[in-house]
mmCIF file of the N, C-alpha and C atoms, coordinates in Angstrom:
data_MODEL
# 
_entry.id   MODEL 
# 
loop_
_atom_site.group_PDB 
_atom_site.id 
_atom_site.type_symbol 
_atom_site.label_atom_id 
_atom_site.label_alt_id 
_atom_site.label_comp_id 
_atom_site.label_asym_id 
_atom_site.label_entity_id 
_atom_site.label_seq_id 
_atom_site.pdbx_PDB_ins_code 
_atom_site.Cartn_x 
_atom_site.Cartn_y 
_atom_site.Cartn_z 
_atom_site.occupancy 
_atom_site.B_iso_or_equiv 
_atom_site.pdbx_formal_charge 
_atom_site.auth_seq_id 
_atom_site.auth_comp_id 
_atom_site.auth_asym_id 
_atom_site.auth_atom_id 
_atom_site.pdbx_PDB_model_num 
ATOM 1   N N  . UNK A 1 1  ? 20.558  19.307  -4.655  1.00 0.00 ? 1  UNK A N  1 
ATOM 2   C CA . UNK A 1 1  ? 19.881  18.041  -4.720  1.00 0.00 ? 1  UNK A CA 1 
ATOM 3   C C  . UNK A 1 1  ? 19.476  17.698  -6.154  1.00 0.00 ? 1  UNK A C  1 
ATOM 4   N N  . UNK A 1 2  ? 19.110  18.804  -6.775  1.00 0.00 ? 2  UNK A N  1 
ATOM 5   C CA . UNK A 1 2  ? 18.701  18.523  -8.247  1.00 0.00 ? 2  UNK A CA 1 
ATOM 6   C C  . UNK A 1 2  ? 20.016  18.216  -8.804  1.00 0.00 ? 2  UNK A C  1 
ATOM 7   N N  . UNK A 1 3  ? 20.913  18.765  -8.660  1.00 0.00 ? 3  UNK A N  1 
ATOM 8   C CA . UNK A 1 3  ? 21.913  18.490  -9.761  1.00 0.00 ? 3  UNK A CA 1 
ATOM 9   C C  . UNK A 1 3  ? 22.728  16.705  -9.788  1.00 0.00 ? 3  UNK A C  1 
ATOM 10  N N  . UNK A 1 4  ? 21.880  15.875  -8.475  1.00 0.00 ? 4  UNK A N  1 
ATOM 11  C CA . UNK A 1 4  ? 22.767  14.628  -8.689  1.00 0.00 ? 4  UNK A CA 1 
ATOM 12  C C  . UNK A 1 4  ? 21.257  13.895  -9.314  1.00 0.00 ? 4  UNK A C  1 
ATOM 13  N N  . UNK A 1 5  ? 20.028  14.688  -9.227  1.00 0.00 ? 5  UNK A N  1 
ATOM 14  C CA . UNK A 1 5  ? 19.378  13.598  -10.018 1.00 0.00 ? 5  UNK A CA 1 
ATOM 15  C C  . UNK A 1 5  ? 19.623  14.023  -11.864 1.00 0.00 ? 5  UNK A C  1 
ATOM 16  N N  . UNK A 1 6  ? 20.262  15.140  -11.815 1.00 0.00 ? 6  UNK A N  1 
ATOM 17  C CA . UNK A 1 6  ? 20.431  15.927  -13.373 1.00 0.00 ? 6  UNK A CA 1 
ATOM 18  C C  . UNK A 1 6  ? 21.527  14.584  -13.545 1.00 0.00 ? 6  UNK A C  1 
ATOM 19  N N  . UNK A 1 7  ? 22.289  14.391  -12.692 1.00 0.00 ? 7  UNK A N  1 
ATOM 20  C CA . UNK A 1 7  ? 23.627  13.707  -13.335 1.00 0.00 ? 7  UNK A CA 1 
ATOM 21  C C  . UNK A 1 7  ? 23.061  12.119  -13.646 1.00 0.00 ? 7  UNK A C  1 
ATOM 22  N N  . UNK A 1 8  ? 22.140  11.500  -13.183 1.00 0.00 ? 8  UNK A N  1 
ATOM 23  C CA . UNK A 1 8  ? 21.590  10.251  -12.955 1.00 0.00 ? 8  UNK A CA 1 
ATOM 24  C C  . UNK A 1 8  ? 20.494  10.447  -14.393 1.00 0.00 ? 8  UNK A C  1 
ATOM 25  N N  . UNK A 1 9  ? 20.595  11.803  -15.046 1.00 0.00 ? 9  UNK A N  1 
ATOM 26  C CA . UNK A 1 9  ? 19.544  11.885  -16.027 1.00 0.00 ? 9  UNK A CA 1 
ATOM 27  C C  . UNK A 1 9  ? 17.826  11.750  -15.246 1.00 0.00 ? 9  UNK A C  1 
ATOM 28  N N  . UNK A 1 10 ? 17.686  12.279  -14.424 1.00 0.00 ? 10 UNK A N  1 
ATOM 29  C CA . UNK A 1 10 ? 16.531  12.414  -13.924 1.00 0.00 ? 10 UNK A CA 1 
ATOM 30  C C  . UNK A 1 10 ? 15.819  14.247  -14.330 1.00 0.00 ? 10 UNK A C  1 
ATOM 31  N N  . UNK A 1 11 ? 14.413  14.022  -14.465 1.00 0.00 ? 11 UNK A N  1 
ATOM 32  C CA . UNK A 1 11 ? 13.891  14.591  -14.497 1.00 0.00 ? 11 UNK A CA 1 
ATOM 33  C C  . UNK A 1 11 ? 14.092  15.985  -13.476 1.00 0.00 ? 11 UNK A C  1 
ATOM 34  N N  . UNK A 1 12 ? 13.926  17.250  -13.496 1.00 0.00 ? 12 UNK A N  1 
ATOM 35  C CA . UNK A 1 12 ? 14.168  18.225  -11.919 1.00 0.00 ? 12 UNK A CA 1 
ATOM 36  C C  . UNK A 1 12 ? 12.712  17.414  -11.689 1.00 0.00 ? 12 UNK A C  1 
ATOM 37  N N  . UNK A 1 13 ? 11.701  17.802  -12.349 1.00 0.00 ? 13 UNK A N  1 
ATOM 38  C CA . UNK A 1 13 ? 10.324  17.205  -11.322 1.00 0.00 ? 13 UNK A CA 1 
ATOM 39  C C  . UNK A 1 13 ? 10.184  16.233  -11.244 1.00 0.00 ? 13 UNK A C  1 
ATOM 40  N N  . UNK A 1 14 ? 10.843  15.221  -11.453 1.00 0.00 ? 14 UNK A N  1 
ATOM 41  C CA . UNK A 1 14 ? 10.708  13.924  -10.975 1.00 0.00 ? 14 UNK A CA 1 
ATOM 42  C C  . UNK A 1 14 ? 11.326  13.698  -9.339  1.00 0.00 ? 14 UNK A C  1 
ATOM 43  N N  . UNK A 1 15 ? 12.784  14.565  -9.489  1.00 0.00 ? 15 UNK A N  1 
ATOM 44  C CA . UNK A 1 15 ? 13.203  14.676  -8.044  1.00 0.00 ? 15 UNK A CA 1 
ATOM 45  C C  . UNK A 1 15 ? 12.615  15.197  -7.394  1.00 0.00 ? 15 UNK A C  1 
ATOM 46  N N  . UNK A 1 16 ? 12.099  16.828  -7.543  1.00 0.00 ? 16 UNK A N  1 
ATOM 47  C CA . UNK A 1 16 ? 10.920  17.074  -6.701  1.00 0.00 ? 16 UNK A CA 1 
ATOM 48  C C  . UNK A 1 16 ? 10.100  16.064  -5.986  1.00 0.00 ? 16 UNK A C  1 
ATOM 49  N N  . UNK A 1 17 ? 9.453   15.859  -6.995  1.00 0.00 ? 17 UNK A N  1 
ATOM 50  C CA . UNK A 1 17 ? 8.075   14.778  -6.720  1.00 0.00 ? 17 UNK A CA 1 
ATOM 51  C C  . UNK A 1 17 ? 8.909   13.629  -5.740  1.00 0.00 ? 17 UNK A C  1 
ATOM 52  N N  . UNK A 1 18 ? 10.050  13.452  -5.953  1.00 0.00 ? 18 UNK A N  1 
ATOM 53  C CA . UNK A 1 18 ? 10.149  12.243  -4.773  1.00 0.00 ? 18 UNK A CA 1 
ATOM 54  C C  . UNK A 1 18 ? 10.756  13.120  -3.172  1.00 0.00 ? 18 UNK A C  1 
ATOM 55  N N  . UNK A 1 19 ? 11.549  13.827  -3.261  1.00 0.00 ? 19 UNK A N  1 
ATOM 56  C CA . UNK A 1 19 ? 11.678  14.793  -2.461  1.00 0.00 ? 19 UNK A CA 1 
ATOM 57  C C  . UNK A 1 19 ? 10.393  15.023  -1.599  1.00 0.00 ? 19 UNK A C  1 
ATOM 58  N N  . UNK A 1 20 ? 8.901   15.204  -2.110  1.00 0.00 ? 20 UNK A N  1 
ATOM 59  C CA . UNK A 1 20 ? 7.955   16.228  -1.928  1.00 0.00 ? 20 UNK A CA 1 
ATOM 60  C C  . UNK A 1 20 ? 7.238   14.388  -1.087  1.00 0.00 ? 20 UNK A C  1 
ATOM 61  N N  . UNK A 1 21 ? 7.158   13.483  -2.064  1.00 0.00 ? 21 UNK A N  1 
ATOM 62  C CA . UNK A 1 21 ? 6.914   12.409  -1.568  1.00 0.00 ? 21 UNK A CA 1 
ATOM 63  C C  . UNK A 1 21 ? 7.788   11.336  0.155   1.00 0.00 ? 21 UNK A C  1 
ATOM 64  N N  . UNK A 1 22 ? 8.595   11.589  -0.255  1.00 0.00 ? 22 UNK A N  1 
ATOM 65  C CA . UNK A 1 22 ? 9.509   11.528  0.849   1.00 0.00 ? 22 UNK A CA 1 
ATOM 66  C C  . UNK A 1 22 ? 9.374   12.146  2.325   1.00 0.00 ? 22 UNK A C  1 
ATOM 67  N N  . UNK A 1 23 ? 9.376   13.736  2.352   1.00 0.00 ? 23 UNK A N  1 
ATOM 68  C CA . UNK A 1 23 ? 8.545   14.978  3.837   1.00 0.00 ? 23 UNK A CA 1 
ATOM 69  C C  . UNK A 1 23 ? 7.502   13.651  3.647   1.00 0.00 ? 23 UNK A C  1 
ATOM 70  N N  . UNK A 1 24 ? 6.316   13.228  3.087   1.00 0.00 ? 24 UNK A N  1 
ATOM 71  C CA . UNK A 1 24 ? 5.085   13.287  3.272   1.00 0.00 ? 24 UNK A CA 1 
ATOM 72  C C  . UNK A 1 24 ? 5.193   11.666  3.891   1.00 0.00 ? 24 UNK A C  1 
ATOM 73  N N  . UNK A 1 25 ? 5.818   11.081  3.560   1.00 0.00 ? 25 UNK A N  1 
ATOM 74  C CA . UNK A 1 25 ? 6.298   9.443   4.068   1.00 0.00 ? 25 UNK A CA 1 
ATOM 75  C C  . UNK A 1 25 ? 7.069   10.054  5.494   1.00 0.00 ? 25 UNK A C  1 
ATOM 76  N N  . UNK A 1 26 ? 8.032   10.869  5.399   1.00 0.00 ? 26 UNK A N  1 
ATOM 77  C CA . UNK A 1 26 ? 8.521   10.741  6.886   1.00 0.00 ? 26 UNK A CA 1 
ATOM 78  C C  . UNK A 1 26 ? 7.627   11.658  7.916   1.00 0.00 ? 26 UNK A C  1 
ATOM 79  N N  . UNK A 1 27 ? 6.647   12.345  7.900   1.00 0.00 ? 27 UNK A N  1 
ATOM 80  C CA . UNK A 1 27 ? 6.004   13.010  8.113   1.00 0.00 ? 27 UNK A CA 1 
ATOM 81  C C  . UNK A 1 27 ? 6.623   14.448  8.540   1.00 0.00 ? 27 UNK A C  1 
ATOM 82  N N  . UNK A 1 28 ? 7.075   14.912  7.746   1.00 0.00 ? 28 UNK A N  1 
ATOM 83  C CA . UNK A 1 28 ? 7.714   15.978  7.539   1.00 0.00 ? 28 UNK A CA 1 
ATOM 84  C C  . UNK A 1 28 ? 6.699   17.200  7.553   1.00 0.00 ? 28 UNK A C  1 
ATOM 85  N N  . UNK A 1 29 ? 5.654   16.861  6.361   1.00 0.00 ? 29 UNK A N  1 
ATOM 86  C CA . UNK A 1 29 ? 4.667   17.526  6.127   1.00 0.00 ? 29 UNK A CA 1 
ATOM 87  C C  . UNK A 1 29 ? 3.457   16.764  5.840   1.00 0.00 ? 29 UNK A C  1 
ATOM 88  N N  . UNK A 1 30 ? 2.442   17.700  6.799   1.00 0.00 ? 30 UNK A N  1 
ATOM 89  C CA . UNK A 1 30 ? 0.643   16.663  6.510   1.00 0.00 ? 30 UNK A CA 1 
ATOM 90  C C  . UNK A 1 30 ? 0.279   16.966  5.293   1.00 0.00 ? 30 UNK A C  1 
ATOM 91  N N  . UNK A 1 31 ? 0.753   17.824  4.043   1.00 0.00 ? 31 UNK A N  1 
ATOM 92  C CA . UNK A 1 31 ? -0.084  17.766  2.785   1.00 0.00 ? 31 UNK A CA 1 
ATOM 93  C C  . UNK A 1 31 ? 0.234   16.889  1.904   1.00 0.00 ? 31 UNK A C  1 
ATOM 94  N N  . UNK A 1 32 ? -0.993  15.952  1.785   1.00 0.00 ? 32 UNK A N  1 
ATOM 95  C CA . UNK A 1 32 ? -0.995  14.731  0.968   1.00 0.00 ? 32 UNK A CA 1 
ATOM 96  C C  . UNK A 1 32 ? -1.133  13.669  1.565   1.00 0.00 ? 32 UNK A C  1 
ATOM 97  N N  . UNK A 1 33 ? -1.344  12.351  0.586   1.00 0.00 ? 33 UNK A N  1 
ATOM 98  C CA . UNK A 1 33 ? -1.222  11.247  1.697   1.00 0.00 ? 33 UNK A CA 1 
ATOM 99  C C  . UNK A 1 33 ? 0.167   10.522  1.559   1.00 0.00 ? 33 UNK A C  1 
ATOM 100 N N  . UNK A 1 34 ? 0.270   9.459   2.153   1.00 0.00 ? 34 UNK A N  1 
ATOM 101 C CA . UNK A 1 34 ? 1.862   9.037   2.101   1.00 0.00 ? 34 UNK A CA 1 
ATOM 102 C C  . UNK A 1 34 ? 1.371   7.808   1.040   1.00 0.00 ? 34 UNK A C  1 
ATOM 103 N N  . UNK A 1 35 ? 2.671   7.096   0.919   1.00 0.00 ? 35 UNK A N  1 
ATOM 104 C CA . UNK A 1 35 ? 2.766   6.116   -0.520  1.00 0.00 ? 35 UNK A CA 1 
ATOM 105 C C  . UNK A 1 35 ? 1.850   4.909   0.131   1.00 0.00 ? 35 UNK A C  1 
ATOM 106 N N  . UNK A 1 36 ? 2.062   4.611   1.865   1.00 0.00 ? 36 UNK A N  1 
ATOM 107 C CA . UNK A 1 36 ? 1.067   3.277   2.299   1.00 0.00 ? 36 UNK A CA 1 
ATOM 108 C C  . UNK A 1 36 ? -0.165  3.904   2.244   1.00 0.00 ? 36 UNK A C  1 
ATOM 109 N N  . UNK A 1 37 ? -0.714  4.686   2.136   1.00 0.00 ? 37 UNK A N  1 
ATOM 110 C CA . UNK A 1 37 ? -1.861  5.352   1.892   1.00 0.00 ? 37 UNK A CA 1 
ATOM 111 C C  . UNK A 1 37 ? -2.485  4.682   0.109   1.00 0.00 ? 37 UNK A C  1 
ATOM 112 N N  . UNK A 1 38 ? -1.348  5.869   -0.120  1.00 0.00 ? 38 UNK A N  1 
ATOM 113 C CA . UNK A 1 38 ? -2.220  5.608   -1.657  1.00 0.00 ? 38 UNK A CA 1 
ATOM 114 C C  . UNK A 1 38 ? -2.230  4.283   -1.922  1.00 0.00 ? 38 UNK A C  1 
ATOM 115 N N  . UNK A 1 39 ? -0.928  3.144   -1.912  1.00 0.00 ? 39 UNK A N  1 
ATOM 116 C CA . UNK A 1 39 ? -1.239  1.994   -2.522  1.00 0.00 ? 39 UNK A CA 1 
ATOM 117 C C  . UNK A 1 39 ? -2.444  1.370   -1.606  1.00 0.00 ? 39 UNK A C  1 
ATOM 118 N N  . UNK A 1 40 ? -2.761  1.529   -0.492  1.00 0.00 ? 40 UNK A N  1 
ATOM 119 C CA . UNK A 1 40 ? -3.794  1.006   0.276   1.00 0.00 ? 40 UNK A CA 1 
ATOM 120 C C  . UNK A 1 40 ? -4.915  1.591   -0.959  1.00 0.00 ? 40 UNK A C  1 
ATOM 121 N N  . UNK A 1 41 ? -5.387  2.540   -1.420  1.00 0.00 ? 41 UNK A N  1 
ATOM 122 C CA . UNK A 1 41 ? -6.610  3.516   -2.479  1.00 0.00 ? 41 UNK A CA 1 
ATOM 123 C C  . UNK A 1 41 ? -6.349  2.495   -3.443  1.00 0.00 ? 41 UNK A C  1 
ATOM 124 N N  . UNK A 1 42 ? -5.001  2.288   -4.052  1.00 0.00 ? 42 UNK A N  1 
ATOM 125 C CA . UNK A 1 42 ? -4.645  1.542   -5.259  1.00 0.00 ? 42 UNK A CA 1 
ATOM 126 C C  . UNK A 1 42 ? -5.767  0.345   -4.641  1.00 0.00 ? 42 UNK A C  1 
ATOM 127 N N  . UNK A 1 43 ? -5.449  -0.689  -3.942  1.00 0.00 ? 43 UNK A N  1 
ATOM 128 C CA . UNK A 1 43 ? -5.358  -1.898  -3.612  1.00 0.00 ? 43 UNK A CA 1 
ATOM 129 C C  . UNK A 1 43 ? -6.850  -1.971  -3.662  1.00 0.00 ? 43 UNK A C  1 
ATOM 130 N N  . UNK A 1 44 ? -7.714  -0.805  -3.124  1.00 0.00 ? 44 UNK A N  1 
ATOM 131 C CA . UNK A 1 44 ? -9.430  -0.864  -2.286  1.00 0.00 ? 44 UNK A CA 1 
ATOM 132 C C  . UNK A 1 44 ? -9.951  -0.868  -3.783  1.00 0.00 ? 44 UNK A C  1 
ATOM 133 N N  . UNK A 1 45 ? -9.269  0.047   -4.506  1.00 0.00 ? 45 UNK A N  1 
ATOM 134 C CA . UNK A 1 45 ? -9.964  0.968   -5.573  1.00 0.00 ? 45 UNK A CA 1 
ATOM 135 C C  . UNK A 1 45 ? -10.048 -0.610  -6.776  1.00 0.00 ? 45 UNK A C  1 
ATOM 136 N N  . UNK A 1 46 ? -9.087  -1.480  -6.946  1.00 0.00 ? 46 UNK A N  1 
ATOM 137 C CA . UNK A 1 46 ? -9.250  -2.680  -7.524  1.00 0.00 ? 46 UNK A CA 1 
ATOM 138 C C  . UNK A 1 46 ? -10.143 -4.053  -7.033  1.00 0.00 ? 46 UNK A C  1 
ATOM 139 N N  . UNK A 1 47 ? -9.774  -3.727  -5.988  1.00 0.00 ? 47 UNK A N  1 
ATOM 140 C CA . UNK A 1 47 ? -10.853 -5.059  -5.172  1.00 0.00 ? 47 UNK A CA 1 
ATOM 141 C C  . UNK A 1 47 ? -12.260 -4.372  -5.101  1.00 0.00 ? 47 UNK A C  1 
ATOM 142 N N  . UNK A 1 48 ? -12.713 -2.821  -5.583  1.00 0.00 ? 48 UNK A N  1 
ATOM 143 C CA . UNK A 1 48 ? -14.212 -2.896  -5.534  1.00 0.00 ? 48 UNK A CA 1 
ATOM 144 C C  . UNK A 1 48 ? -14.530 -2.844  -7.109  1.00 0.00 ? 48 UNK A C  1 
ATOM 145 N N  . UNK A 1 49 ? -13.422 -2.433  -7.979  1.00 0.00 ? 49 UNK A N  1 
ATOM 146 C CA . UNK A 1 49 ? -13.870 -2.936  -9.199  1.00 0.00 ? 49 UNK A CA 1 
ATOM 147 C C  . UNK A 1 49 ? -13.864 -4.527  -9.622  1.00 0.00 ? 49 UNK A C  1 
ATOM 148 N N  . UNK A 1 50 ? -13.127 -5.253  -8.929  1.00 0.00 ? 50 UNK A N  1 
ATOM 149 C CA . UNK A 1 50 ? -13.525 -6.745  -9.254  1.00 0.00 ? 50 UNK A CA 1 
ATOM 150 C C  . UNK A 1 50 ? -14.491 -7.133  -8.213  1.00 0.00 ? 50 UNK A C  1 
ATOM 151 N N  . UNK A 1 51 ? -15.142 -6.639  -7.252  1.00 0.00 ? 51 UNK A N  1 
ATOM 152 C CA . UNK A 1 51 ? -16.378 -7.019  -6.458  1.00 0.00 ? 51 UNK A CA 1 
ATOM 153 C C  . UNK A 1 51 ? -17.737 -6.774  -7.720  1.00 0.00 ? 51 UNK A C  1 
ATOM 154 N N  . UNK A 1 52 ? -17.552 -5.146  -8.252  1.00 0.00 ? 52 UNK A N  1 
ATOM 155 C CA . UNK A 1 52 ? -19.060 -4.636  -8.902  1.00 0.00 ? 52 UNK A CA 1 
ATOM 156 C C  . UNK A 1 52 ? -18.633 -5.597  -10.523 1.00 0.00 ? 52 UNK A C  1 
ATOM 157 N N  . UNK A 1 53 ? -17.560 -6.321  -10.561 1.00 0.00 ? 53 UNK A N  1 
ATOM 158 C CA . UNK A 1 53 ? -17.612 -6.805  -11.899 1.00 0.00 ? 53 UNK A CA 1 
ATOM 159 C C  . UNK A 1 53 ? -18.326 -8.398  -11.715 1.00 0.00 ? 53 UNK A C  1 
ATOM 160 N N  . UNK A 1 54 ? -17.866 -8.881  -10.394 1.00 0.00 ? 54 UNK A N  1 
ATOM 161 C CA . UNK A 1 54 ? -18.404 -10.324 -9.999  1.00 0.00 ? 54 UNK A CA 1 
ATOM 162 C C  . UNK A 1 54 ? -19.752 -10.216 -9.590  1.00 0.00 ? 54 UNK A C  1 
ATOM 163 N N  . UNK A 1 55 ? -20.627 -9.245  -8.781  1.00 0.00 ? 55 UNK A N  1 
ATOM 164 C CA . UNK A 1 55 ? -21.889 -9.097  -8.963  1.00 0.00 ? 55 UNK A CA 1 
ATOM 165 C C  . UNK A 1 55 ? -22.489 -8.907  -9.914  1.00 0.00 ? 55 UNK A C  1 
ATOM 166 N N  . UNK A 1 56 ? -21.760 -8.120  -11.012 1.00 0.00 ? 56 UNK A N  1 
ATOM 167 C CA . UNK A 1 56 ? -22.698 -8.052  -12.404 1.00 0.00 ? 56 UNK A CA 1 
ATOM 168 C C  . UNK A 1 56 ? -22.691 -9.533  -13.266 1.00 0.00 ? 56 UNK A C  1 
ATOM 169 N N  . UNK A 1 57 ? -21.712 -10.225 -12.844 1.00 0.00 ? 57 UNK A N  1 
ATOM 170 C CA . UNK A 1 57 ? -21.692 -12.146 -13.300 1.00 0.00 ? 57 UNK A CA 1 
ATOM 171 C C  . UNK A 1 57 ? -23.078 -12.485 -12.692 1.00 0.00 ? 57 UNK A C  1 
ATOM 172 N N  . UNK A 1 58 ? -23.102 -12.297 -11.599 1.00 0.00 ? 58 UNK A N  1 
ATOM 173 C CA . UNK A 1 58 ? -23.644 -13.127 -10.399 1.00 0.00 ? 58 UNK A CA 1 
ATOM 174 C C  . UNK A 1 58 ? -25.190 -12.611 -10.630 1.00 0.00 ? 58 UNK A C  1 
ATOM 175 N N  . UNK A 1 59 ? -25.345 -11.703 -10.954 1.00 0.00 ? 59 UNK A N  1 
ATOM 176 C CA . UNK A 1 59 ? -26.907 -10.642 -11.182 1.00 0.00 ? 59 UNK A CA 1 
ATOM 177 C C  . UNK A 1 59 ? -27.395 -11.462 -12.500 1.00 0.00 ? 59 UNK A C  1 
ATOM 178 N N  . UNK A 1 60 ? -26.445 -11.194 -13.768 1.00 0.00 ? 60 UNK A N  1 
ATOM 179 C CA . UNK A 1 60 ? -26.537 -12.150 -14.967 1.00 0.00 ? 60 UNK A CA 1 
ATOM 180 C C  . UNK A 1 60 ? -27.145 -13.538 -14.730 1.00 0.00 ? 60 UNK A C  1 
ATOM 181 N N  . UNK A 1 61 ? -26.153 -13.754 -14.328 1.00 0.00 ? 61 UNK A N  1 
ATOM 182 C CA . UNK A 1 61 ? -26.471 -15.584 -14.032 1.00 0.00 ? 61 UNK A CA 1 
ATOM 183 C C  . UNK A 1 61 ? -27.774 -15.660 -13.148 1.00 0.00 ? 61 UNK A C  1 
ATOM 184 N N  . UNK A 1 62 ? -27.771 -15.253 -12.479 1.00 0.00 ? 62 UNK A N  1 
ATOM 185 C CA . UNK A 1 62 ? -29.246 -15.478 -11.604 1.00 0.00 ? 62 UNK A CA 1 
ATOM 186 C C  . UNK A 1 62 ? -30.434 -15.195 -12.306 1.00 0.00 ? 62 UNK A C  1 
ATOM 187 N N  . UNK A 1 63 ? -30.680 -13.958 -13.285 1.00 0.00 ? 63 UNK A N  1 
ATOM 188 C CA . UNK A 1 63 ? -31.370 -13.939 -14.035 1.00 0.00 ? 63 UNK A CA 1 
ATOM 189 C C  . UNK A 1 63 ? -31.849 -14.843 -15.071 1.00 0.00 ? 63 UNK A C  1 
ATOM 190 N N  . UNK A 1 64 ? -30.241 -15.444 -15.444 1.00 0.00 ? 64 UNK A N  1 
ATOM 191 C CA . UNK A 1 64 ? -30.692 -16.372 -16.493 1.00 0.00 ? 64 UNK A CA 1 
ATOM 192 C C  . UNK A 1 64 ? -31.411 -17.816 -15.488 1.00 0.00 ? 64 UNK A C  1 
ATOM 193 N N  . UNK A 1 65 ? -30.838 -18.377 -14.368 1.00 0.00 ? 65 UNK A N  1 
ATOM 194 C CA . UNK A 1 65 ? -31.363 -19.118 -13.696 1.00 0.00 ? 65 UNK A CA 1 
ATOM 195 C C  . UNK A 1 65 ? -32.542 -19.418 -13.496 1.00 0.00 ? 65 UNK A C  1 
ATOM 196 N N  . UNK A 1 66 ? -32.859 -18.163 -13.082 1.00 0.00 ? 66 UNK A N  1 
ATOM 197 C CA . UNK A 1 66 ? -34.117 -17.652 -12.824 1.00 0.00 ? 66 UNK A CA 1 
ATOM 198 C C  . UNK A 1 66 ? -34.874 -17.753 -13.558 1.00 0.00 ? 66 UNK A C  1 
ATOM 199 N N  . UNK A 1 67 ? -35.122 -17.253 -14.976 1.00 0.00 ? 67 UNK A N  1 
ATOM 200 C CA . UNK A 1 67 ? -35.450 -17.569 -16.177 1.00 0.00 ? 67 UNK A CA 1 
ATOM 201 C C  . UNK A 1 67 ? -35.918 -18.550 -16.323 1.00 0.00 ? 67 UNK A C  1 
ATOM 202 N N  . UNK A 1 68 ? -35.249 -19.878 -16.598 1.00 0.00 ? 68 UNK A N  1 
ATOM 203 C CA . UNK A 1 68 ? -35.761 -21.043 -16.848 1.00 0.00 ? 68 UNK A CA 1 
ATOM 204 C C  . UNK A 1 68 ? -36.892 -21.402 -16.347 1.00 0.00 ? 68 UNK A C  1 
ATOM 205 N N  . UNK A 1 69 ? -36.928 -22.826 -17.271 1.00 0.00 ? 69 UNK A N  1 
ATOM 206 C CA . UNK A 1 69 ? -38.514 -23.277 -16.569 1.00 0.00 ? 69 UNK A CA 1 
ATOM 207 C C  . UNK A 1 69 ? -37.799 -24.090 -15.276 1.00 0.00 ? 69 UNK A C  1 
ATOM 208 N N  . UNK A 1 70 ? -38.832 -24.804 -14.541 1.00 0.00 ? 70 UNK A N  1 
ATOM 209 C CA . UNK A 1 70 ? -38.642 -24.854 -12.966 1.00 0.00 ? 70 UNK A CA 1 
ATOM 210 C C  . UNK A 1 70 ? -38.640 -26.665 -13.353 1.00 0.00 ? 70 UNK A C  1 
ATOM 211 N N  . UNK A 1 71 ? -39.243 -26.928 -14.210 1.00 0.00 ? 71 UNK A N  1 
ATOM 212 C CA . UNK A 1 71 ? -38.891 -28.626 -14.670 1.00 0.00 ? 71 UNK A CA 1 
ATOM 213 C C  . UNK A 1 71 ? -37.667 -29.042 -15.375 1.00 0.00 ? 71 UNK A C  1 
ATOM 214 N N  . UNK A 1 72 ? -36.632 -27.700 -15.628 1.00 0.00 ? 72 UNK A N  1 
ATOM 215 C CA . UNK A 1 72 ? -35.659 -28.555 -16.518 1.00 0.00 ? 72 UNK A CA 1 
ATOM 216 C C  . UNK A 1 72 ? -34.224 -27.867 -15.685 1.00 0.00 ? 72 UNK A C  1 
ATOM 217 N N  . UNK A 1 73 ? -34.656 -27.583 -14.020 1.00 0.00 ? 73 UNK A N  1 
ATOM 218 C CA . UNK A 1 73 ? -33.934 -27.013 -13.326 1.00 0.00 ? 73 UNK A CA 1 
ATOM 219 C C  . UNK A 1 73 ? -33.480 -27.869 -12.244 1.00 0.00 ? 73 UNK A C  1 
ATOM 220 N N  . UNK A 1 74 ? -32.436 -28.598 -11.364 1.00 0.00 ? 74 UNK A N  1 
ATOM 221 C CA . UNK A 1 74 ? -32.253 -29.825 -11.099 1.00 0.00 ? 74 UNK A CA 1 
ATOM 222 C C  . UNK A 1 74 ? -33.180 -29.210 -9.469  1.00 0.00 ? 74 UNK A C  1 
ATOM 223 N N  . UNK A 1 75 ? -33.413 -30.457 -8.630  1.00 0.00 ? 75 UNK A N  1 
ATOM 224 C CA . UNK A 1 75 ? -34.290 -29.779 -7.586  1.00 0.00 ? 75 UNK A CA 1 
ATOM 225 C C  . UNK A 1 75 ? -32.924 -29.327 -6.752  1.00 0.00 ? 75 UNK A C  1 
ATOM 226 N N  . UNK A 1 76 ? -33.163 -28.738 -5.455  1.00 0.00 ? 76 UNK A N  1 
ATOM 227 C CA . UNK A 1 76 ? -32.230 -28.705 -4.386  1.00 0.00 ? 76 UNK A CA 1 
ATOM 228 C C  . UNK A 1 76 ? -33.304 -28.852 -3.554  1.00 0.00 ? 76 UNK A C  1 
ATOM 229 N N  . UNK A 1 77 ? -34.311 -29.742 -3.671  1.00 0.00 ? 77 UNK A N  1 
ATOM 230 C CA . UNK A 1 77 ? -34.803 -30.642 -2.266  1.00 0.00 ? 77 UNK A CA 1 
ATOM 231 C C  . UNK A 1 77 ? -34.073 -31.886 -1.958  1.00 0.00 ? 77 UNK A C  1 
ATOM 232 N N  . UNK A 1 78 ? -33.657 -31.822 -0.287  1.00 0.00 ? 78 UNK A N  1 
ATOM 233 C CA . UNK A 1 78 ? -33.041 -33.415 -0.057  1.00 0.00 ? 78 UNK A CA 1 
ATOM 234 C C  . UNK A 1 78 ? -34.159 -34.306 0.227   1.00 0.00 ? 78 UNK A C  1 
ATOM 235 N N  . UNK A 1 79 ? -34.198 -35.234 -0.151  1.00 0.00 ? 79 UNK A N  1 
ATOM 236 C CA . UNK A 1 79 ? -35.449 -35.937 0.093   1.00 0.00 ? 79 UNK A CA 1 
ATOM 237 C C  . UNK A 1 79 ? -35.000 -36.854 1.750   1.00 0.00 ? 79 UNK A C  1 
ATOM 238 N N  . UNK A 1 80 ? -35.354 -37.348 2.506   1.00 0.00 ? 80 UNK A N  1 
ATOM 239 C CA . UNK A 1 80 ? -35.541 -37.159 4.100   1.00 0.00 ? 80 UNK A CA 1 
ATOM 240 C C  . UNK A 1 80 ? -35.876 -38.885 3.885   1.00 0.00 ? 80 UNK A C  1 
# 
C-alpha cells in the first residue's frame, strides 16, 4: 500500500495517517474520532470563538452606553 503512495510521491505517514483515518471513518476501529466528528469540533470550536468575540463587542458597547449621560441618550419610551 505504501509503495503506490511512494509512487504518487506521498509521504509513508501521510498514507498511514489516511489508511489509519479511513478504519476510523468506516468503523473499522473505535480509536479516535472519525473526520464528521472532528470537522463537527472544527465547526463548534469557531462558532464559540466568534460567539465570546461578539459578546466581548456587545459587553464593550453596553458599557460605553451605559456610560453616558441619560439626557444625551435618545428615549425608548413610546409615548401612548
Amino acid at each position: 500500500m505504501t509503495s503506490v503512495g511512494c509512487q504518487e510521491g506521498a509521504l509513508k505517514a501521510s498514507v498511514w495517517g489516511w489508511l489509519a483515518r479511513a478504519d476510523i471513518d468506516d468503523d473499522v476501529t473505535s480509536s479516535g474520532i472519525t473526520s464528521e466528528e472532528c470537522a463537527k469540533i472544527k465547526r463548534l470550536t469557531s462558532e464559540g470563538r466568534r460567539l465570546r468575540e461578539d459578546n466581548a463587542i456587545l459587553r464593550k458597547a453596553s458599557i460605553f452606553f451605559g456610560s453616558a449621560p441619560s439626557s444625551s441618550r435618545p428615549s425608548t419610551r413610546v409615548s401612548t
